[in-house]
N, C-alpha and C positions, 0 to 999 in steps of 0.2 A: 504494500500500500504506500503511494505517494501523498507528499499533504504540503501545505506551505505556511507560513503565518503569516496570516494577516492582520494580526495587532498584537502588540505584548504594553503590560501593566509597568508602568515606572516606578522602580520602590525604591531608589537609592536612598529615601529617608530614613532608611534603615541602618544606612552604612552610614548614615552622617551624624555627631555626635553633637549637642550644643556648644563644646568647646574647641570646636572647628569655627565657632562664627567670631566678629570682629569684638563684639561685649558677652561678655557670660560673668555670671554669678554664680557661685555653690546652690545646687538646688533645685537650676535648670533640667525644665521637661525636657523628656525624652523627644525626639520627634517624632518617632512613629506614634507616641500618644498622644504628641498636639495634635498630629495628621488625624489620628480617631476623633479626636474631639470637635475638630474646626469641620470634618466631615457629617457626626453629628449634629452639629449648628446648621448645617445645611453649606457649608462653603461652597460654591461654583460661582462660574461666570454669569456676572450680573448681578451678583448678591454683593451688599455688603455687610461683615461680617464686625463685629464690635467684641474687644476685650480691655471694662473698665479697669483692670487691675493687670494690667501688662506685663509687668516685672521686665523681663529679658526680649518681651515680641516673639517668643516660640510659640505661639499658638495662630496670630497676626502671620506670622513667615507662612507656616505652614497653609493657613486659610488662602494667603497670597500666592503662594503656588500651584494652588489648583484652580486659581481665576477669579478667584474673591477679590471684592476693593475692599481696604480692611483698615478702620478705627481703634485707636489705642488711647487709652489714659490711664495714667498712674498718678498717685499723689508726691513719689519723690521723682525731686528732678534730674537724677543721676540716671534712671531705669526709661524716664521718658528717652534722656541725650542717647543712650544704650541701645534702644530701641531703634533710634532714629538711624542711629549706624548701622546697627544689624538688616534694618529693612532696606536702606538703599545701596547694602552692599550686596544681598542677596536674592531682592527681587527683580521682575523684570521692569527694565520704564517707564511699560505703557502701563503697568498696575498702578489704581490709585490706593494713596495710604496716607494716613493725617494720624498724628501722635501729638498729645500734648499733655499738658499737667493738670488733673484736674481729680476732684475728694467724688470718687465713684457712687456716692448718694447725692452727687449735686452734677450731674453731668450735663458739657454746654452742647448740648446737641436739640435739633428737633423733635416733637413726638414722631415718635411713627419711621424712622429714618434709617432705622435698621431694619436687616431680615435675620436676623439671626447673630448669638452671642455666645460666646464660652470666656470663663474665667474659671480663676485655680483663687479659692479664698485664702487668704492667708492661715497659717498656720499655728494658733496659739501665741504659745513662746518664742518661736523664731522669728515673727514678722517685728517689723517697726510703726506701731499703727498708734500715732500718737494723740488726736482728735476723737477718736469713737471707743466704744467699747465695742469687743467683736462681732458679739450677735447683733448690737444695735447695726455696726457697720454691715455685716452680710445682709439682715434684712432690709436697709436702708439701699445697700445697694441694689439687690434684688427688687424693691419696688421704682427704682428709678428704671433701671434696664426696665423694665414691665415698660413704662412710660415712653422709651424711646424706641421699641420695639414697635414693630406695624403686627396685624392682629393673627397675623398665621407664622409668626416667629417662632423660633426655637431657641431656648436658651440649655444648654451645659453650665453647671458649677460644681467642682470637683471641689473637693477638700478632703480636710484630715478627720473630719467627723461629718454624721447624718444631720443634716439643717433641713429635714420635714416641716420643723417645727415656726422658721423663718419663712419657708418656703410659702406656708398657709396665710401667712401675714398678708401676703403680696395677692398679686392678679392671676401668679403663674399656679398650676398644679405640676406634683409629680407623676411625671408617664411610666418612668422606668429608672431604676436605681441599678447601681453593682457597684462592686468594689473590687480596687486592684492593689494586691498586695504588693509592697514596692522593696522593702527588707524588714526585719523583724520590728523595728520597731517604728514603723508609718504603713497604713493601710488607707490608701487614699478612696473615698465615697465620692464616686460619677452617680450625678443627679441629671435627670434627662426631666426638661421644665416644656408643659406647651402655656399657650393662654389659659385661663378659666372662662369659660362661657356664660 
């Protein structure tokens, strides 16, 4: 039997590591798991994709690589400049991308201006979150994204713990959860968010 191919799937996110790119921090997602996550958000071409808590742009890169225009804000401004490196060293030109600084429960965007969104909450102990207390901040944040979202969005928020609890505060429901164990001691919760109707 003869056969030919006529399309094969691009994975080198896999071979690429975050500390291949021009800014990284300790802590930095994997890419094949921003790739998961920015694909659950819905990333493709003509979407654009929003992450209020950026940190490094590894979810932004990855969203932008498969055709997404894609928004970033962080509230420090070392992780915004970071970001800003990292996405115009890495994507393509004609992709758009806007990064700026901005307290993820107060973000300067329009209603409705996204199609879809993933964030990584910060981490307890390890984050530097000097204005909020954490739950206030994730659901704070969570009901802003709600606001800048348009009404068939998708929102991902991963963290270090289940935020059901935040979750219900907001506009969004939970569709679908799991958890990915990362080493013995962080088990990161993927929360899969649609609208509430």
């Amino acid at each position: 039997m003869l056969g030919w191919l006529d399309c094969e799937s691009e994975r080198d996110f896999g071979e690429r590591q975050p500390t291949d790119r021009p800014f990284f921090q300790p802590g930095s997602m994997a890419p094949m798991d921003a790739r998961a996550l920015a694909n659950i958000a819905g990333a493709a071409p003509g979407r654009r994709i929003l992450d209020p808590m950026c940190g490094t742009g590894g979810t932004l890169l990855e969203a932008g690589l498969v055709g997404a225009d894609v928004v970033g804000t962080d509230a420090q401004w070392k992780m915004v400049r970071g970001t800003k490196e990292n996405l115009d060293a890495l994507l393509p030109e004609d992709r758009a991308a806007a990064v700026a600084r901005a307290d993820a429960t107060r973000l300067p965007l329009r209603d409705g201006s996204v199609d879809g969104v993933v964030f990584d909450a910060p981490y307890g102990r390890q984050s530097k979150i000097a204005t909020h207390r954490l739950a206030d901040l994730v659901e704070g944040a969570l009901a802003e994204v709600a606001r800048v979202s348009g009404a068939d969005a998708t929102c991902v928020l991963m963290a270090d713990r289940d935020w059901h609890d935040a979750v219900a505060a907001t506009d969004w429901r939970v569709t679908d959860r799991f958890e990915r164990r990362v080493h013995r001691s962080l088990t990161r919760h993927v929360h899969v968010l649609e609208k509430s109707r």
